[in-house]
ZAKOLBA-457519 format. One line per 8 residues: number of its first residue (from 1); their letters; for each residue x, y, z of C-alpha. Coordinates in pm, 1 decimal, decimal comma, m for minus. Last residue first. Example, Ala and Ser with C-alpha at 12.3 -4.5 7.8 and 13.67 -1.06 7.14 Angstrom:
BEGIN
2 = SA = 1367,0 m106,0 714,0; 1230,0 m450,0 780,0
! end
This chain:
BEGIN
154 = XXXXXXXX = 8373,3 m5561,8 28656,6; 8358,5 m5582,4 29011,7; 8072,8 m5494,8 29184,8; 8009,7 m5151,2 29408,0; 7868,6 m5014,7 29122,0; 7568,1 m5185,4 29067,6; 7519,7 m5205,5 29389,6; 7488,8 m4817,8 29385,8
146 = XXXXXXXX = 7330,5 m4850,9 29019,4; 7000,8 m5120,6 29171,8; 6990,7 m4866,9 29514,6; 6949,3 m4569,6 29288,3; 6735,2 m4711,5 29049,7; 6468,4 m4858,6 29334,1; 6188,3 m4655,6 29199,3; 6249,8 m4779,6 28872,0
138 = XXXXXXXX = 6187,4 m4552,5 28539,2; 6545,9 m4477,1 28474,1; 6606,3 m4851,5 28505,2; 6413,0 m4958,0 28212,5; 6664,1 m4739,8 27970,5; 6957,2 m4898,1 28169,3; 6833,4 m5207,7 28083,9; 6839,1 m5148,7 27710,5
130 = XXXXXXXX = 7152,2 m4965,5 27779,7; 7271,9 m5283,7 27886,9; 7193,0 m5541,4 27619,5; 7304,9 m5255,6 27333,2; 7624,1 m5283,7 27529,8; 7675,4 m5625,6 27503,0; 7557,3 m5690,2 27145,1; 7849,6 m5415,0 27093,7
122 = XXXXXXXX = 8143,3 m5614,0 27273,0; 8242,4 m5469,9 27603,2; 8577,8 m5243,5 27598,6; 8406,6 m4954,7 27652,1; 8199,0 m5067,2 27913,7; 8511,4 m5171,9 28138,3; 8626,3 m4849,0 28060,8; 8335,1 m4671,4 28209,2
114 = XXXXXXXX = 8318,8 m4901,0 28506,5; 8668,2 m4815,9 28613,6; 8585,0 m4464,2 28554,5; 8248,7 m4476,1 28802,1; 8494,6 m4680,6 29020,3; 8720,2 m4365,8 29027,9; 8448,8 m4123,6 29103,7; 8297,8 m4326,0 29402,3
106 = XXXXXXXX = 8651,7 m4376,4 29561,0; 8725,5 m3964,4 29518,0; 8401,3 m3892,4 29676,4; 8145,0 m3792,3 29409,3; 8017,1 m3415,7 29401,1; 8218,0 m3316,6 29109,3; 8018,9 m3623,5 28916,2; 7686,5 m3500,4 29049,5
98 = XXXXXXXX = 7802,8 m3117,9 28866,7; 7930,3 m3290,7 28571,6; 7566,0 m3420,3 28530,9; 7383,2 m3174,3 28558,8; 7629,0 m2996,1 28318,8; 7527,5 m3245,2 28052,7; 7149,1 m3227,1 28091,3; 7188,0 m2836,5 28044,4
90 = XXXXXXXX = 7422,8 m2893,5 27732,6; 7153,7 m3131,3 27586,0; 6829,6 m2869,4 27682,7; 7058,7 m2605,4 27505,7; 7081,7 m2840,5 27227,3; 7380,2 m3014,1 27128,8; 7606,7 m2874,7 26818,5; 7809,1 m2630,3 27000,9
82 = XXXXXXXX = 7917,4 m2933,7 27307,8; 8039,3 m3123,3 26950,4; 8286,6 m2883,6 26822,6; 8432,6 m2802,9 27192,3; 8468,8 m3178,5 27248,8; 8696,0 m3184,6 26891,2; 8877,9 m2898,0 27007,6; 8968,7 m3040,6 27368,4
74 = XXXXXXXX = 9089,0 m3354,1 27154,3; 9317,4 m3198,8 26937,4; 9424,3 m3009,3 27224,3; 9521,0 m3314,3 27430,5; 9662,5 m3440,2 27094,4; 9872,9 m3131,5 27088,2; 9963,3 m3169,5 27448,2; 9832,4 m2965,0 27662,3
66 = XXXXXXXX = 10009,2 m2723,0 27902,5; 9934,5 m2380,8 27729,6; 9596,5 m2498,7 27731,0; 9590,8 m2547,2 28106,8; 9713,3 m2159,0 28137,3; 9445,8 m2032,6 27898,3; 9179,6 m2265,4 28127,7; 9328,7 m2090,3 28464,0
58 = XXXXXXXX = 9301,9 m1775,3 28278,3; 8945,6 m1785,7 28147,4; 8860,1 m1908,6 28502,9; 9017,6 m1561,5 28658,2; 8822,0 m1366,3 28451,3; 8532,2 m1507,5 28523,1; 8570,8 m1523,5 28866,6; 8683,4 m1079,2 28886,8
50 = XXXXXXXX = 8365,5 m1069,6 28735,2; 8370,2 m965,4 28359,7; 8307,3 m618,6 28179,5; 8705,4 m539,9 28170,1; 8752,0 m828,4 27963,2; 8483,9 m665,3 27705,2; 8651,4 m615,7 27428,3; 8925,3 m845,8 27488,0
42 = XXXXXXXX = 8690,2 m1137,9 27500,2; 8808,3 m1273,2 27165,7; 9191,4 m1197,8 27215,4; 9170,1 m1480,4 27517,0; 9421,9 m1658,8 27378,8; 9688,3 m1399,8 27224,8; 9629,7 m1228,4 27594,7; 9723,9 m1519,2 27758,1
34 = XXXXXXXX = 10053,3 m1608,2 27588,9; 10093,2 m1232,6 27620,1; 10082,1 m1229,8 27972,1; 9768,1 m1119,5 28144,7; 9855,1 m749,0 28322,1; 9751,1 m540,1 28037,0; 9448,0 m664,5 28032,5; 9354,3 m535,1 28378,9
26 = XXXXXXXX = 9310,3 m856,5 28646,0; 8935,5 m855,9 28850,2; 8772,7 m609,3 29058,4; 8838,3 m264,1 29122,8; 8939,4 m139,1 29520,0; 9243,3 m12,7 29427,4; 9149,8 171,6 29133,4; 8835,3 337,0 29286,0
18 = XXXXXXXX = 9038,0 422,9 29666,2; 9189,8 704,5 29485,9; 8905,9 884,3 29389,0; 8695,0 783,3 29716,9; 8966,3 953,3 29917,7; 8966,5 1259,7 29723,6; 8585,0 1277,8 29730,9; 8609,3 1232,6 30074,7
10 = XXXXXXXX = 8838,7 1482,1 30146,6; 8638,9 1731,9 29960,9; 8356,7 1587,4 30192,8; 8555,9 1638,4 30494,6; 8670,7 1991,0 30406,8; 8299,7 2141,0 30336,9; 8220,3 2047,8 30637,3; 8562,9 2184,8 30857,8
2 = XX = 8462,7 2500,7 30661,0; 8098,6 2504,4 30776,6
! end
């Protein structure tokens, strides 16, 4: 009974002390203070977030840190817009990230190329081909039509 009652107080001890070490995620006291003047909003609850969570608000306080001020200018100006779309809109959008992300390297630089090349197209132009691109949604064969697309030069 004894050698019982012994194992489960050393249990408990055990379980005490293994709490801290096995806890999840960074404390707040251990962010920097450049990161913890950043992330001041989620201080409340920065205990409360996954260990991933926590760790992405710190990889994007550590990018800001390393923007320029017209990169940041620029960040803040995307940040105003993504709050005014619907939650259908921001849905749509982060579809669409996600099939970018999946691109090859090749694939995702041509999809820039093209982008710029757009860009600098006159306005008649463009109206032209998003009227197309409109009709295209609707085609069976869109994916073939945009791969060859694509693979053309601009």
């Amino acid at each position: 009974m004894k050698g019982r009652f012994s194992l489960v107080v050393l249990f408990c001890c055990l379980s005490l002390l293994a709490g801290p070490l096995l806890a999840e995620g960074v404390a707040w006291e251990d962010l920097s203070p450049k990161e913890q003047r950043l992330l001041k909003a989620v201080e409340p609850n920065w205990d409360a977030l996954p260990e991933e969570k926590q760790n992405l608000l710190r990889k994007g306080a550590n990018r800001w840190h390393k923007m320029t001020p017209e990169q940041k200018a620029k960040a803040r100006k995307n940040l105003a817009r993504w709050k005014l779309l619907s939650e259908g809109e921001k849905q749509q959008l982060t579809n669409k990230y996600e099939l970018f992300r999946k691109l090859s390297p090749e694939q995702k630089n041509k999809l820039r190329k093209r982008r710029e090349w757009f860009k600098n197209l006159p306005q008649e132009k463009k109206r032209k081909l998003r009227q197309r691109w409109q009709k295209l949604k609707h085609d069976p064969q869109a994916e073939q039509k945009i791969k060859r697309w694509l693979d053309r030069q601009p």
